[in-house]
Backbone bond lengths (Angstrom), bond angles and torsions (degrees), N, CA, C in turn:
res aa  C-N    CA-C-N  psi(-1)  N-CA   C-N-CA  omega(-1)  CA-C   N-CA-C  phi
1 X - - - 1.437 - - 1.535 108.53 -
2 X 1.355 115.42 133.60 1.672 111.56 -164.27 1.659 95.24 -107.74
3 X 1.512 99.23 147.79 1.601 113.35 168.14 1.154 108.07 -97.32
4 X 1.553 114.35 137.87 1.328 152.11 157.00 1.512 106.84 -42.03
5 X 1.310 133.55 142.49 1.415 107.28 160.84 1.585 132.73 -93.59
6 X 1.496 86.68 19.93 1.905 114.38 167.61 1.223 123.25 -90.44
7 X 2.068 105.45 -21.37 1.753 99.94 170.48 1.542 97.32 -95.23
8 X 0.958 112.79 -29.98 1.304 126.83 -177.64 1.955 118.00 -42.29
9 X 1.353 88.97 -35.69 1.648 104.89 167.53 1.911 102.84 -119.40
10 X 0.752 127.43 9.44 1.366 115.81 155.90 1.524 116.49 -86.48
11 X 1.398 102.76 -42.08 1.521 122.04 171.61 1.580 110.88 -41.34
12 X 1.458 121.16 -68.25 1.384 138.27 168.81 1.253 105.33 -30.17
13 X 1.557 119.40 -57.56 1.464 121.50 -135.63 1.497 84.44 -101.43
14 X 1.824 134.02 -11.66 1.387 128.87 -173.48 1.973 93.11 -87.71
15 X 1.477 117.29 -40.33 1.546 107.74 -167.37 1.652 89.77 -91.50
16 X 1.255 135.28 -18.04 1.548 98.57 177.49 1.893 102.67 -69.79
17 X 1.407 116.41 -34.78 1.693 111.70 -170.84 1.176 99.97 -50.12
18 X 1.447 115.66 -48.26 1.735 123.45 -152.85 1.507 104.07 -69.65
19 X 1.653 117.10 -41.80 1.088 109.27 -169.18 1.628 119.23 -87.62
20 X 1.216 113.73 -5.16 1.386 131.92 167.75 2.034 115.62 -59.06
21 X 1.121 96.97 -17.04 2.018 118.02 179.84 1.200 112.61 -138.07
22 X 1.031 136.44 -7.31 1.399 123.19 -179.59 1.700 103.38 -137.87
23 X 1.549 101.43 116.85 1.400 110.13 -156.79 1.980 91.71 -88.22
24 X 0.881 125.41 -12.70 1.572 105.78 -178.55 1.608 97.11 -106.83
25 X 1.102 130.98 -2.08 1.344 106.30 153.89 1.709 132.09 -83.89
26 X 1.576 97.32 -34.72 1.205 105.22 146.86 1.276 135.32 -25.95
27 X 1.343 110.27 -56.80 1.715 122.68 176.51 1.376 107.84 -62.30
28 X 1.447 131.66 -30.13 1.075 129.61 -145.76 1.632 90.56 -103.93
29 X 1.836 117.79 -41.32 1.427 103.33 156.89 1.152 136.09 -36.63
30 X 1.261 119.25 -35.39 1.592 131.78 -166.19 1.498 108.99 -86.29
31 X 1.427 103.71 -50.54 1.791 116.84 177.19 2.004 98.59 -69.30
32 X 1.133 126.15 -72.54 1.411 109.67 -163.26 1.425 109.59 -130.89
33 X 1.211 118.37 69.64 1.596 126.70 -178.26 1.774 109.38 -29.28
34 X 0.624 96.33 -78.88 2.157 112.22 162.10 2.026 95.10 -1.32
35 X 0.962 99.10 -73.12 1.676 114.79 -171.45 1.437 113.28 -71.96
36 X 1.003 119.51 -40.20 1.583 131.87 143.86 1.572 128.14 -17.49
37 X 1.500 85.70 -75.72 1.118 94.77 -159.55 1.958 100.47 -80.36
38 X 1.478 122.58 -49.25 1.339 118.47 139.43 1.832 130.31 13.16
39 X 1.497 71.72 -72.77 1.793 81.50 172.03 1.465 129.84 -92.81
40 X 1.109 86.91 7.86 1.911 99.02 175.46 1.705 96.65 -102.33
41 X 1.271 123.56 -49.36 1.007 140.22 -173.48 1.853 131.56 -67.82
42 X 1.488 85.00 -65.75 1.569 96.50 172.77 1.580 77.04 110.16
43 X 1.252 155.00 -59.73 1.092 136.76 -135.68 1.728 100.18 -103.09
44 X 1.465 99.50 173.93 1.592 124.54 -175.66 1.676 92.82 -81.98
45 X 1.712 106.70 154.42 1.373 123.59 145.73 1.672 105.83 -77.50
46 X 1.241 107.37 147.77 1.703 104.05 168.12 1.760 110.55 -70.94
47 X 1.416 103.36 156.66 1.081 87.93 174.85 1.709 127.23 -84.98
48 X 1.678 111.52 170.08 1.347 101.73 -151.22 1.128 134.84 62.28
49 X 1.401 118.10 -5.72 1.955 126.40 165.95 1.557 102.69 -62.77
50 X 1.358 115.99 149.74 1.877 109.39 -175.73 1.544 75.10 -155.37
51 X 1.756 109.10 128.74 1.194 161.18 -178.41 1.092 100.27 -107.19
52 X 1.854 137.34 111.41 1.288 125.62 135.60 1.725 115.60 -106.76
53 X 0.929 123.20 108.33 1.653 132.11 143.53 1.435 138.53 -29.60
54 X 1.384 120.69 96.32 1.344 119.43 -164.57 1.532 93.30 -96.67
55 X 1.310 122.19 157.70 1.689 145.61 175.38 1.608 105.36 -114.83
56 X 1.653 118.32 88.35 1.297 106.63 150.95 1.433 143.82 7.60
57 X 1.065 134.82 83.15 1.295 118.16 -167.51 1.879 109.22 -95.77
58 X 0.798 118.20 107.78 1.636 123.10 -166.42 1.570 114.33 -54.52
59 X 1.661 119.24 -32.95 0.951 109.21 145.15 1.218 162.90 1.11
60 X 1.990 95.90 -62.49 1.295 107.04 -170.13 1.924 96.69 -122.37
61 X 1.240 121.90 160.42 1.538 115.52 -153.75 1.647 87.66 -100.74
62 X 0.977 136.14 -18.42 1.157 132.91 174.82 1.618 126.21 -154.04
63 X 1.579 113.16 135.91 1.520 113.71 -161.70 1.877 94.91 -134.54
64 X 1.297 112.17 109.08 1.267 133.79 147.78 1.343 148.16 -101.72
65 X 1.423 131.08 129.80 1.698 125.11 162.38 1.389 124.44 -51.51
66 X 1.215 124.79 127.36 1.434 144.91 164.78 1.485 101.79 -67.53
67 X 1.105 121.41 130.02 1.504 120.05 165.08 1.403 100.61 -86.63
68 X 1.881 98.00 166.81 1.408 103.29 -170.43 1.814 114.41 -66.58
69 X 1.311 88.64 153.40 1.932 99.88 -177.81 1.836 96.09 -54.27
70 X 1.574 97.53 127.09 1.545 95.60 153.99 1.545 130.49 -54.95
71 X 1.455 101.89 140.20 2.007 81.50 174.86 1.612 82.83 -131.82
72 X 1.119 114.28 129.93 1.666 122.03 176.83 1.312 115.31 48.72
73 X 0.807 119.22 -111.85 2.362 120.90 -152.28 1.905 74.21 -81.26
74 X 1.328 96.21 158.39 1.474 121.88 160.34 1.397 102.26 -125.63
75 X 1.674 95.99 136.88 1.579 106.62 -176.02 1.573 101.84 -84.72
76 X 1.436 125.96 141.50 1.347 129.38 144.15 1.657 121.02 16.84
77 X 1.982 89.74 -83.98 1.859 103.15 177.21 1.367 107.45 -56.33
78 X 1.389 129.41 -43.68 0.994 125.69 163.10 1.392 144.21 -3.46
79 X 1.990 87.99 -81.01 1.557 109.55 172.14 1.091 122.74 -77.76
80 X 1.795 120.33 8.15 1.264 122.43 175.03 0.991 112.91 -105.41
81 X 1.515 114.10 1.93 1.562 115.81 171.45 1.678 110.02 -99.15
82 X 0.978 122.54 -22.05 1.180 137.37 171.10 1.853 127.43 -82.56
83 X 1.147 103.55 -23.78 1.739 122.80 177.90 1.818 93.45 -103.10
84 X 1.353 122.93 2.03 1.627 97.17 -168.68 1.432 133.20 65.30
85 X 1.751 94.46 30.79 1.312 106.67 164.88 1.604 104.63 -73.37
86 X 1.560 98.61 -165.88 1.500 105.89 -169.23 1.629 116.98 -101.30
87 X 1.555 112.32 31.30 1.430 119.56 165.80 1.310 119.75 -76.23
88 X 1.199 130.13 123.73 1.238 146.19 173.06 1.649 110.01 -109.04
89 X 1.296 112.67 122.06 1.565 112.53 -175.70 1.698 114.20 -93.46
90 X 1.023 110.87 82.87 1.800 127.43 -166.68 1.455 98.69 21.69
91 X 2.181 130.34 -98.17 1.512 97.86 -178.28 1.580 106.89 -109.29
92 X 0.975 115.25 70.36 1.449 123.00 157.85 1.796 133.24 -114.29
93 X 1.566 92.50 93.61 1.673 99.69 -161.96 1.401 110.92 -124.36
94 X 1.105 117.30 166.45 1.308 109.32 -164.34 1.710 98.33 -97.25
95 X 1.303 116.89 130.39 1.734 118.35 -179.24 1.529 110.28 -50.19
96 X 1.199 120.43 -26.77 1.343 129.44 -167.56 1.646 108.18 -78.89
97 X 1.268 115.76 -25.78 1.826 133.50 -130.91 1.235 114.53 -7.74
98 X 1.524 96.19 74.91 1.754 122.39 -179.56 1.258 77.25 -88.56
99 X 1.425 170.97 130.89 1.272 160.29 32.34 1.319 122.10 -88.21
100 X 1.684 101.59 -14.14 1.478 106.72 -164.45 1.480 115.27 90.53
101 X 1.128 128.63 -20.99 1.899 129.51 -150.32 1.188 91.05 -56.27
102 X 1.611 132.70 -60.82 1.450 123.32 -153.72 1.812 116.30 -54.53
103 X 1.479 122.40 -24.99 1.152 134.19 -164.33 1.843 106.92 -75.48
């Protein structure tokens, strides 16, 4: 069953609310995103899709993903993920959405 990239960010924006008040779903974001998100959703991850879940750390004023290290040529999609083009990686967002992507 394929995601939209409208549940795809509704999804996000339904387990960050949920997990913001309800401390055992939370846990369960962090422990098995897959099942998580499932039950927020109703729908399957594809298979071979891998979900990691970052936890705010209040600490620090801002928490972002590094894209992967270049190794030789950079593709196009690539450099548009890296220049702040308009690639969005299905649920990989920044907690902050200091880039804007989710909008």
């Amino acid at each position: 069953m394929a995601w939209t990239q409208q549940e795809i960010n509704d999804c996000i924006n339904s387990c960050k609310q949920r997990a913001a008040t309800d401390a055992e779903f939370r846990g369960k974001l962090l422990a098995d995103p897959a099942a998580a998100i499932r039950e927020v959703s109703g729908k399957e991850i594809p298979a071979g899709f891998r979900i990691k879940v970052l936890e705010s750390d209040p600490a620090y004023d801002a928490t972002f993903v590094l894209p992967a290290a270049a190794s030789g040529d950079v593709s196009d999609k690539e450099l548009d993920g890296v220049t702040g083009g308009s690639l969005l990686c299905a649920f990989e967002t920044c907690a902050a959405n200091a880039c804007g992507a989710d909008k």
